[in-house]
N, C-alpha and C positions, 0 to 999 in steps of 0.2 A: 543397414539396408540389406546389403549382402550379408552372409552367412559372414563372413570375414569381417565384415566392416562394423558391426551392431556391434557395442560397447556392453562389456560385462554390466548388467543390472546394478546401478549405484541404490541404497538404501536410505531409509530416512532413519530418522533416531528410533523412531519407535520398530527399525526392522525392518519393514516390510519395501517392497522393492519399488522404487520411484518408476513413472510412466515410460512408456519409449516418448518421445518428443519427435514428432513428425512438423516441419511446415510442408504445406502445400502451396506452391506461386508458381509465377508465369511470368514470360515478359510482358503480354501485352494483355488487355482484358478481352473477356468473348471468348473465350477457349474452353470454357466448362471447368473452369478451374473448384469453381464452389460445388457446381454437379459433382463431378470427381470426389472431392474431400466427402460428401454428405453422404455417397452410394458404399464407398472406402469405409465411414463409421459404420456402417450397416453390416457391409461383409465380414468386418472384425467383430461386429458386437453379437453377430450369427456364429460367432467360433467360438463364445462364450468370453468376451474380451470385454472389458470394464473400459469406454470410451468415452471422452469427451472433446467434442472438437467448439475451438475458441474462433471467435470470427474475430479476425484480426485485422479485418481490414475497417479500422476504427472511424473513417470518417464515410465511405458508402460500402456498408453493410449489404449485403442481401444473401446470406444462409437465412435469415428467416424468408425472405418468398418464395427461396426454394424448397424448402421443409412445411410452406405455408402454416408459418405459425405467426400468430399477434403477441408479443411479448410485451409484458405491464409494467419488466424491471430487464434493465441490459448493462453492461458492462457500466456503461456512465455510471446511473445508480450504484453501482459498487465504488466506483472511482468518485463519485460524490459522497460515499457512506451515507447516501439516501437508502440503500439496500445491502443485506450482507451478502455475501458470499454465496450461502447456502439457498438465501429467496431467488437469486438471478439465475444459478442453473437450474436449468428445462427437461425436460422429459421430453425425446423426440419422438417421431414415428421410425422406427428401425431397430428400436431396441439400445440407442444411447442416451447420451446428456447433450445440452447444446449449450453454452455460454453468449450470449447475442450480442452485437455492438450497435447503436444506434445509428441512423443513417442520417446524413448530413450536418454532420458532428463537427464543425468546420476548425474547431479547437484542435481537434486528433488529426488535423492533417499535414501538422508539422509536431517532429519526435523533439517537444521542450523536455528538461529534466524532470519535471513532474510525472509526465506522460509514461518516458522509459521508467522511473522509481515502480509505479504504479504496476505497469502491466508486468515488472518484475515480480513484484510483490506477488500479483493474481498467481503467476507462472509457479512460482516457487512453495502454495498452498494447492494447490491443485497436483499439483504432481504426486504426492503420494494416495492420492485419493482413488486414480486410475492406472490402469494399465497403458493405456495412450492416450495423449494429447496431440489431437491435431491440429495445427494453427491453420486457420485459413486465412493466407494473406492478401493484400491487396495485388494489385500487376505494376511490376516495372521494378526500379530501382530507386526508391526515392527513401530517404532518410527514414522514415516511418518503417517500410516492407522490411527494407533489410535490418532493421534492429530486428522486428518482428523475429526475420526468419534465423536472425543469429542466436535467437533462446534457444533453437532446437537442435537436437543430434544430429537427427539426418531431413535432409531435401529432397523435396518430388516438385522435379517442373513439369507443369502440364502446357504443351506444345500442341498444334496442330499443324496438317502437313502446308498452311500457303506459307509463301514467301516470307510474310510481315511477322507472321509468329514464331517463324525461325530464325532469323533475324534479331528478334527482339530475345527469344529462349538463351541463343547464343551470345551476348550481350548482360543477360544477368549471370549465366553458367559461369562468364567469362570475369563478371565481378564477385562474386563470390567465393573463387578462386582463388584470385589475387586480391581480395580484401578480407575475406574470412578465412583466408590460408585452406579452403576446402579441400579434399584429395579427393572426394571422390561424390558425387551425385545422382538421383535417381531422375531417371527421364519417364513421363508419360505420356504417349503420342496419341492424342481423341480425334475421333474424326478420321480414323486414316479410311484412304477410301479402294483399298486391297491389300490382303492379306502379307505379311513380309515388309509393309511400308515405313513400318515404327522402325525396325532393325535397320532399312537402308539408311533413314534418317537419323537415327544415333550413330554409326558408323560414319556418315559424313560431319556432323558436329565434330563427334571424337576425335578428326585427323583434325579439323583449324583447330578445336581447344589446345591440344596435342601440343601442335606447333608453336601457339601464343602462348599457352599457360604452362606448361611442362617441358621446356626446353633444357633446364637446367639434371643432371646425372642426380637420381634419389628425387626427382621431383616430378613425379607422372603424376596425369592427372587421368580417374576411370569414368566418363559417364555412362554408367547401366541403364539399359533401358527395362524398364520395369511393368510396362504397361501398353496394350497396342490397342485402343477402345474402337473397334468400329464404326461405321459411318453410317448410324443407324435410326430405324424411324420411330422405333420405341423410346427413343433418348427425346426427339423430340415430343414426343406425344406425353411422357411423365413432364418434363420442363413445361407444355405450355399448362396440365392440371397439378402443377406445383407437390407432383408424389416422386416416392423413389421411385427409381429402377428398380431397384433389387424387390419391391414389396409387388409392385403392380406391374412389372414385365420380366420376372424373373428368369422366364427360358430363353430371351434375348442374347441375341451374340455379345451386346456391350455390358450385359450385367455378369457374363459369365468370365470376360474380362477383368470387372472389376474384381468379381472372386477370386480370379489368378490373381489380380494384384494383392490381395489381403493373403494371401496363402504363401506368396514369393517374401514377404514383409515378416510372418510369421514364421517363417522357416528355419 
């Protein structure tokens, strides 16, 4: 995530350098977690980046109504060998790929061994194919997100600044920590509603993590904050006609953010 933190480039057999592995989650839903992931594909695929973001949130989907695409083949179909590999990823508008998960898929809303084999499987053919894979997970902590978010290198929680969302941020930060042995986390604060907001709110996180997860000498824990999306009316107005950011309000304060964010990521 950090310059420090982003793991030497592992290879695949045939050489070429396997994807960075991003999840994108949240504690709670309604945060703009999937806006965030879709606008993030956009700004890396504008820096000339080979993307594809997986929607991982396997039983309510919705990167497709945010990208308003109708898909004829999605993950299932892969996971049924109704479809391969190749037919079920999309062509987005922004310049990536999109992998879709079906929506109220009520099989995918508990991680059986099938389930995890499977989205292993997808994870592990996909990654040499791009240069990023970004999962978009579901919200919260439930058996499903966190296998999800544990195929990836690095985490981006998306937070906003009410109470419930902090709460709930601080609460996954806090399990993944202590269940994925994480050290360190990217934070993204959407919606902050003045400037300096995101930084005051990871600096508060930071000191309870600090305290609960990092007490032990050789065992800090860092959450960077990576992202400060304004509280803006272009965000809405692309959310409710189902387009990016980046494509149809580009000179917006929240799309220029998310450029920072793609540019802090690729550094």
């Amino acid at each position: 995530m950090s310059t420090n933190m982003a793991p030497a480039a592992a290879t695949s057999k045939s050489g070429r350098a396997l994807a960075r592995t991003l999840a994108v989650t949240s504690g709670k839903g309604g945060v703009g977690k999937t806006f965030v992931t879709a606008n993030l594909a956009a700004a890396l695929a504008a820096r000339g980046q080979k993307v594809l973001v997986l929607d991982a949130d396997l039983g309510l989907a919705n990167l497709d109504v945010v990208l308003n695409l109708h898909p004829k083949l999605t993950l299932h179909d892969v996971f049924t060998e109704k479809a391969t590999l190749e037919q079920a990823i999309l062509p987005a508008p922004g310049g990536f790929h999109v992998l879709l998960a079906g929506s109220g898929m009520v099989e995918y809303s508990r991680l059986t061994p099938e389930v995890r084999d499977k989205l292993l499987y997808i994870i592990d053919l996909v990654k040499p194919r791009f240069d990023w894979v970004l999962l978009d997970t579901g919200a919260g902590i439930s058996d499903v997100v966190l296998f999800a978010v544990s195929l990836a290198t690095d985490v981006l929680v998306v937070a906003t600044p009410e109470p419930t969302s902090l709460t709930d941020a601080y609460a996954t930060i806090k399990v993944l920590a202590t269940q994925q042995g994480r050290r360190e986390v990217g934070l993204v604060v959407n919606q902050a509603n003045r400037p300096g907001e995101g930084k005051l709110i990871c600096g508060q996180l930071q000191q309870v993590l600090q305290r609960f997860v990092g007490p032990t000498p050789g065992q800090t824990f860092r959450l960077e904050l990576l992202g400060e999306v304004k509280n803006d009316q272009a965000v809405r107005q692309a959310v409710l006609k189902r387009q990016l950011l980046l494509e149809h309000y580009p000179g917006s304060d929240a799309a220029q953010a998310i450029k920072a964010l793609a540019s802090k990521l690729l550094a």
